[in-house]
C-alpha positions as CSV (number, residue, x, y, z in Angstrom):
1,X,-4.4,175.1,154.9
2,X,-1.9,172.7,153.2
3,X,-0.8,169.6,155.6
4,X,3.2,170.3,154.3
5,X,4.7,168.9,157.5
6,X,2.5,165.7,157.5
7,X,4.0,163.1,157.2
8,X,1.6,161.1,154.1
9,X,4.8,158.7,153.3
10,X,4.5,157.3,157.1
11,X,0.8,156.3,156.8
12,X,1.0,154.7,153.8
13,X,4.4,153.0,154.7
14,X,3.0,151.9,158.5
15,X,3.2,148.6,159.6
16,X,0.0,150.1,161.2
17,X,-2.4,150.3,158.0
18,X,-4.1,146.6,159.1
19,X,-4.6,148.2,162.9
20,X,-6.1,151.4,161.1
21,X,-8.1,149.9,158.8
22,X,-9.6,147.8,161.5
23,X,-9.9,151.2,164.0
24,X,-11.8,152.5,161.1
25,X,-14.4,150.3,160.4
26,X,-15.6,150.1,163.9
27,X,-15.7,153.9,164.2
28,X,-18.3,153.2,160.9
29,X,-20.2,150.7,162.5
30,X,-20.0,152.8,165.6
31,X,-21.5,155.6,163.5
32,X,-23.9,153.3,161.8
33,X,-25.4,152.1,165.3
34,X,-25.4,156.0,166.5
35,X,-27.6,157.1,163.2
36,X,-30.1,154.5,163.1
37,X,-31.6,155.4,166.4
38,X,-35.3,156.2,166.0
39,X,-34.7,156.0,162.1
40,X,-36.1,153.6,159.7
41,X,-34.1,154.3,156.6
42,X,-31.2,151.8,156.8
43,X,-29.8,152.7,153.4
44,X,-29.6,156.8,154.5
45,X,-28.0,155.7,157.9
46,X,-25.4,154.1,156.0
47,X,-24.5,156.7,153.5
48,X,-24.6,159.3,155.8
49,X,-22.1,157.0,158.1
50,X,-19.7,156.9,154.8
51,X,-19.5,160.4,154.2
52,X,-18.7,161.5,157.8
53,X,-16.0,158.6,157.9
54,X,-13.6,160.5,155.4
55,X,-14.0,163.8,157.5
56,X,-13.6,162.5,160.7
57,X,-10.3,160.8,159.5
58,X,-9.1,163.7,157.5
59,X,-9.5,165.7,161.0
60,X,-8.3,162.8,163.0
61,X,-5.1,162.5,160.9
62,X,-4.2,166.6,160.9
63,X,-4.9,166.6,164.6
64,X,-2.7,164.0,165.6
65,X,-0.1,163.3,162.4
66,X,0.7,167.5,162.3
67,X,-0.7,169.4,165.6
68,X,0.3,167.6,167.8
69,X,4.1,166.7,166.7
70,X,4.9,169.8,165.2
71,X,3.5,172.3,167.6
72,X,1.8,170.5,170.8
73,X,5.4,168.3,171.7
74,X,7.2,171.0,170.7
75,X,5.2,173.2,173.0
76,X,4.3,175.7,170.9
77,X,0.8,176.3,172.8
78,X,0.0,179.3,171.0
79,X,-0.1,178.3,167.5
80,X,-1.8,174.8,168.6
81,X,-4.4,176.0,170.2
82,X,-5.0,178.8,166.6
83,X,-4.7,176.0,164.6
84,X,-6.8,174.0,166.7
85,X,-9.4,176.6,166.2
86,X,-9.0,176.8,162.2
87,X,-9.3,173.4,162.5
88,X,-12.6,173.2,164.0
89,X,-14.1,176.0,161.9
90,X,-13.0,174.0,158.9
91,X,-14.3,170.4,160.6
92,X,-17.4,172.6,160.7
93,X,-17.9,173.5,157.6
94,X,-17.3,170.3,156.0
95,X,-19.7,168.2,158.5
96,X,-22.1,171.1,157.3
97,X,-21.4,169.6,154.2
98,X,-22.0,166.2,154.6
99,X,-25.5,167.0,156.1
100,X,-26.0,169.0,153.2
101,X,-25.4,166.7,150.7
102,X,-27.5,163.7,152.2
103,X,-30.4,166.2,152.3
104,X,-30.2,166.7,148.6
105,X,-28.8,163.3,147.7
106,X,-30.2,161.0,150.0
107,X,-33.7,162.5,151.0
108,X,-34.2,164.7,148.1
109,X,-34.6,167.5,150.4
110,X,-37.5,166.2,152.1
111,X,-36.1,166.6,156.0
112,X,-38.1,164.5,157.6
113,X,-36.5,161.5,156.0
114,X,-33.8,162.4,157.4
115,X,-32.9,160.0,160.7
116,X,-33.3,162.8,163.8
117,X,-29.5,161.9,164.9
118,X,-28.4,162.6,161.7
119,X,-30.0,166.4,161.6
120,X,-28.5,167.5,165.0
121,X,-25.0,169.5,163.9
122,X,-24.2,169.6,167.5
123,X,-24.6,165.6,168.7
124,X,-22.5,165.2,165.0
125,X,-19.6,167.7,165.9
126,X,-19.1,166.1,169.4
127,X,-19.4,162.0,167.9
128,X,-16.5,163.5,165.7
129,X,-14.3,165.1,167.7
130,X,-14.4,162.3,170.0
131,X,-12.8,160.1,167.3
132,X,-10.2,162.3,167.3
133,X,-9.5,162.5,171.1
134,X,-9.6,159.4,172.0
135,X,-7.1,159.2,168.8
136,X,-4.9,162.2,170.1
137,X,-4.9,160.3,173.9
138,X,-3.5,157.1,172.5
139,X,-1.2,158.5,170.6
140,X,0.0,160.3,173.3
141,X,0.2,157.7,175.5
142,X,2.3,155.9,173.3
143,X,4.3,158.8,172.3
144,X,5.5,159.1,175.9
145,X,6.1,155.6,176.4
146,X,8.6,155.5,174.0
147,X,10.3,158.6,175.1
148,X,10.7,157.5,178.5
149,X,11.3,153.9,176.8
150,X,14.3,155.8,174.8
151,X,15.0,157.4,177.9
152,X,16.0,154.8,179.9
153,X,18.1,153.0,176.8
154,X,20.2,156.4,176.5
155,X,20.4,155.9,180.3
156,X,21.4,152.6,180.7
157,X,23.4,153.0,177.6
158,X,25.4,156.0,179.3
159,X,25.7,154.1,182.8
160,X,27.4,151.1,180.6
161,X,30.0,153.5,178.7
162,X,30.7,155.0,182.6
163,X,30.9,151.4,184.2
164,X,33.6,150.6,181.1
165,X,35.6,153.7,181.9
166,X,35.8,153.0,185.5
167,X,36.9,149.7,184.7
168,X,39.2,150.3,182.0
169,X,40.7,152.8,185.2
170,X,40.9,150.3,187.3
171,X,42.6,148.0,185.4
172,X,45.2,150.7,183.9
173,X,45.6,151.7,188.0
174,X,46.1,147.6,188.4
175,X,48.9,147.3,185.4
176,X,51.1,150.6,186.9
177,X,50.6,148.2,190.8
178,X,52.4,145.2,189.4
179,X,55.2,146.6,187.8
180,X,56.1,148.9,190.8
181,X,55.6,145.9,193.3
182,X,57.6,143.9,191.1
183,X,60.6,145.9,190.7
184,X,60.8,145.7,194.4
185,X,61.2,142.5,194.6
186,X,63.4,141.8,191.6
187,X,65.8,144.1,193.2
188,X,66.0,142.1,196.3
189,X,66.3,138.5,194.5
190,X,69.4,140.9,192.2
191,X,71.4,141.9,195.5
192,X,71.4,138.3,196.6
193,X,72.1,136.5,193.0
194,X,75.3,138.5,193.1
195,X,76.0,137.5,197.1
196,X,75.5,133.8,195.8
197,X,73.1,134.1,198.5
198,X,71.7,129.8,199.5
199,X,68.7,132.0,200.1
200,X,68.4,132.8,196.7
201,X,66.4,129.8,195.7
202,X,64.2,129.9,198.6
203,X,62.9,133.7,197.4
204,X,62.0,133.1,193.9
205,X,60.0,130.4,194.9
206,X,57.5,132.7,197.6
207,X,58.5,135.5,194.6
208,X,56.2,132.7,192.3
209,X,53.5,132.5,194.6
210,X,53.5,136.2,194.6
211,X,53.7,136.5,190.7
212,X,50.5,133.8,190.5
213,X,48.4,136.1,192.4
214,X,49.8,139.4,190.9
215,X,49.2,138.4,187.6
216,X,46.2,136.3,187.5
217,X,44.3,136.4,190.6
218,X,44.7,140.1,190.6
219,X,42.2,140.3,187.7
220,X,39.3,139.0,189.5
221,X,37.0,141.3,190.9
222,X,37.1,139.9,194.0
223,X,39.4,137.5,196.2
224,X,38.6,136.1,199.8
225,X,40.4,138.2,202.5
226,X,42.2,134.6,203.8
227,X,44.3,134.5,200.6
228,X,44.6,138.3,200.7
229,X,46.7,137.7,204.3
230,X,48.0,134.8,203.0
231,X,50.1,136.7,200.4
232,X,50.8,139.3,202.8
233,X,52.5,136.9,204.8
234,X,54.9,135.8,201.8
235,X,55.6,138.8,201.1
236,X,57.0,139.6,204.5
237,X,58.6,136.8,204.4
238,X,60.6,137.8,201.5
239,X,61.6,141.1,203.2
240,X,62.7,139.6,206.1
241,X,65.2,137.5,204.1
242,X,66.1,140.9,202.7
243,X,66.5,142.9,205.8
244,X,67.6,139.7,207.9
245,X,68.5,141.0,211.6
246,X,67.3,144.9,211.1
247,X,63.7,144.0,210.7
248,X,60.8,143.5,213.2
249,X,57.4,142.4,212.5
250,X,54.6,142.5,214.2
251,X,51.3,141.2,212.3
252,X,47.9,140.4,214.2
253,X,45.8,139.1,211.1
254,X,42.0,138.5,211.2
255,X,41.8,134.7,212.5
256,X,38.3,134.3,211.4
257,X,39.2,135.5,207.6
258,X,36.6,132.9,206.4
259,X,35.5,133.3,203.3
260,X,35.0,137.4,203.2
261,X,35.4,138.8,200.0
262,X,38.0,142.0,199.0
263,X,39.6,143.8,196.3
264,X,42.0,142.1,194.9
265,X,46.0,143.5,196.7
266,X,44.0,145.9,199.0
267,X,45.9,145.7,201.7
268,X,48.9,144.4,199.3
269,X,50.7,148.1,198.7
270,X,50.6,149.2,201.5
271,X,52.4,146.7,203.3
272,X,55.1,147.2,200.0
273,X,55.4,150.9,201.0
274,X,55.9,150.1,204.7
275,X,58.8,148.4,204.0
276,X,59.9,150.8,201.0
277,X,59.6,153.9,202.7
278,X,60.5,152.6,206.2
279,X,63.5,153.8,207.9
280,X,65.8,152.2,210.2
281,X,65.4,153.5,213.8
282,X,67.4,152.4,216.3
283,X,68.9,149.6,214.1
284,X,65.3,147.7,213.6
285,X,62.7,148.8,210.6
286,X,59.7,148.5,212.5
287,X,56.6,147.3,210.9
288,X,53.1,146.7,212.9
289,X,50.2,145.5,211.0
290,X,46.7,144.7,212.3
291,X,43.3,143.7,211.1
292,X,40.1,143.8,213.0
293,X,36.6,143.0,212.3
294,X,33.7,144.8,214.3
295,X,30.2,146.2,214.0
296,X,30.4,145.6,210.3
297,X,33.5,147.2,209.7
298,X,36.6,145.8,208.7
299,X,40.2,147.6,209.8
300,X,43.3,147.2,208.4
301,X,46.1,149.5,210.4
302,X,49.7,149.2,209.0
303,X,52.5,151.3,210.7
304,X,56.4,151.6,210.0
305,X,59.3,153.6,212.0
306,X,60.6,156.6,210.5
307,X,63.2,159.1,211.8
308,X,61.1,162.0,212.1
309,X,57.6,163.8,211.8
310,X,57.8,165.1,208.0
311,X,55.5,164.3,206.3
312,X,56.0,161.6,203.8
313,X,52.5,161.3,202.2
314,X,54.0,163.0,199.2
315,X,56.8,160.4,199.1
316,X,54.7,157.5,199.0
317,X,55.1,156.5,195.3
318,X,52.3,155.0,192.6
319,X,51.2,152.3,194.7
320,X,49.7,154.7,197.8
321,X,47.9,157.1,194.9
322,X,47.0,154.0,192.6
323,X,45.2,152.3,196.0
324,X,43.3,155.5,196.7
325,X,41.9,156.0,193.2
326,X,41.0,152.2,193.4
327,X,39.1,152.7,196.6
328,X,37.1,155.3,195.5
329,X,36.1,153.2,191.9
330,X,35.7,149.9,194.0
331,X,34.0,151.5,197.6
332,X,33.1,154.9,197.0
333,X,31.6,156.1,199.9
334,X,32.1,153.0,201.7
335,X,35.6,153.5,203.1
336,X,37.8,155.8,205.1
337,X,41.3,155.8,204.8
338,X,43.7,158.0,207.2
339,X,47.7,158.7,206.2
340,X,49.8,160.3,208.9
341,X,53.3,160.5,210.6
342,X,53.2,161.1,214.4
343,X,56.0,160.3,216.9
344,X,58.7,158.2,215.0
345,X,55.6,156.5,212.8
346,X,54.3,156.7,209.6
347,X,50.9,155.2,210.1
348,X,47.8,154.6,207.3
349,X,44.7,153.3,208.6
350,X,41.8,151.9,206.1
351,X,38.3,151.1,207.2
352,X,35.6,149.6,205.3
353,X,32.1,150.0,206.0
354,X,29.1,147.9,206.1
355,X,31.7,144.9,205.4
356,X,30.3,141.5,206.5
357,X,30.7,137.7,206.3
358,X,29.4,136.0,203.0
């Protein structure tokens, strides 16, 4: 049987040949140690040793360079286990051989010259065929090692590509946020430039506090929830120059903020929509915001008046469908948020779990 898929090129090529020729000549002592038990011809043992050598390696080699690649890992049973069994009948013959020839050539037929290990096919096949399993096991065993080895690089390399997707998401979602909340704003500071408002002054500089976290601290993966409230604050600030006398605020913020860390403008947009999509009732925009802290939970509950009961959730802009596609990349599974409109109020409520002091 021709060897045409082995691979010749990659044994004489190997990095490996040092290793192999080392395996090799202990197999030969091994042999040589086997055949001289009870035998007193040193030079026979030693021949004999030298011809098995080449046979056990030629099997050695076939078994675990062309079996077991081609048709064992491919698992192609069937034709392993036939070739398996032409293999054998040919490792047969050819240890057949080798006795053969060191009768004639090494005892000159007289048989009992011959060491009694050396005569016993049997004790010969099984001292081969051992060669070649423990060969067949270590390869094996490092076969699979550097399949689960590759594995877990293709894995790791595929979690890397998906972590720089979600983030390249999250900061496209963060770049459509500032724009939107700053055309807001820009529009307010306009309508008083051309009043010749006093006030004007007074809101560009909260607006630059605003812009320094917007545009710089935003980018951070995480900020403390104190200067998240902070900015909140400022920002209501600035929409109560805007709205002046129509607007009332009500804000119960988390006094012991501390140094918790969130998302960078969690809570941000929707406070921004409040005030957006907020409608005058009863000549006041009404805006209620509160944030609790229990049980490992942290709540933050912001309601505005509206005229009526529609539903608004589809009028809501960007910044409410930017903020939920950021929750589920920055908390998935770890948040709840609830959107309604119920009695004159156009609440959203967002909770996140297992949230606790660092």
């Amino acid at each position: 049987m021709q060897i045409a898929g082995m691979n010749i090129s990659r044994l004489i090529n190997s990095s490996f040949i040092p290793l192999h020729l080392l395996f090799w000549t202990g197999v030969w002592f091994f042999y040589v140690y086997f055949f001289s038990y009870n035998a007193e011809d040193t030079n026979y043992v030693t021949w004999f040793s030298s011809f098995l050598l080449p046979v056990t390696m030629l099997t050695t080699y076939f078994v675990v360079y062309y079996l077991i690649p081609k048709y064992l890992l491919m698992k192609r049973y069937g034709l392993f286990i036939l070739y398996c069994i032409y293999t054998l009948v040919i490792s047969t013959y050819l240890i057949l051989m080798t006795i053969f020839a060191s009768l004639i050539f090494l005892s000159n037929l007289n048989i009992r010259q011959m060491p009694p290990m050396s005569k016993n096919y049997v004790f010969i096949l099984i001292l081969v065929y051992l060669v070649v399993f423990i060969v067949s096991f270590v390869y094996l065993l490092n076969h699979n090692f550097k399949t689960e080895s590759e594995n877990k690089a293709l894995q790791n390399k595929i979690l890397e590509t998906q972590l720089q997707i979600k983030d390249q998401e999250l900061q496209y979602l963060k770049k459509q946020i500032h724009p939107h909340f700053l055309f807001n704003t820009l529009n307010t500071i306009y309508g008083f430039a051309l009043k010749r408002s006093k006030t004007t002054p007074d809101i560009i500089l909260k607006l630059s506090n605003l812009l320094d976290y917007i545009l710089y601290q935003v980018n951070q993966p995480m900020v403390s929830l104190k200067e998240e409230m902070m900015h909140i604050q400022e920002y209501i600030a600035l929409e109560k120059i805007r709205f002046q006398d129509t607007l009332k605020v009500s804000i119960q913020p988390l006094h012991d903020a501390g140094e918790q860390q969130i998302a960078p403008m969690l809570f941000l947009p929707f406070v921004e929509n409040a005030f957006k999509h907020g409608q005058i009732v009863n000549g006041y925009l009404t805006v209620d915001i509160q944030i609790r802290q229990e049980k490992g939970q942290l709540q933050f509950t912001i309601k505005n008046s509206i005229k009526n009961d529609e539903d608004l959730t589809s009028r809501q802009g960007i910044g409410l469908e930017n903020i939920k596609k950021r929750l589920d990349l920055i908390y998935p599974e770890s948040h709840s948020l609830d959107i309604k409109s119920d009695h004159g109020w156009f609440s959203v409520s967002l909770t996140l779990f297992n949230f606790n002091p660092q």
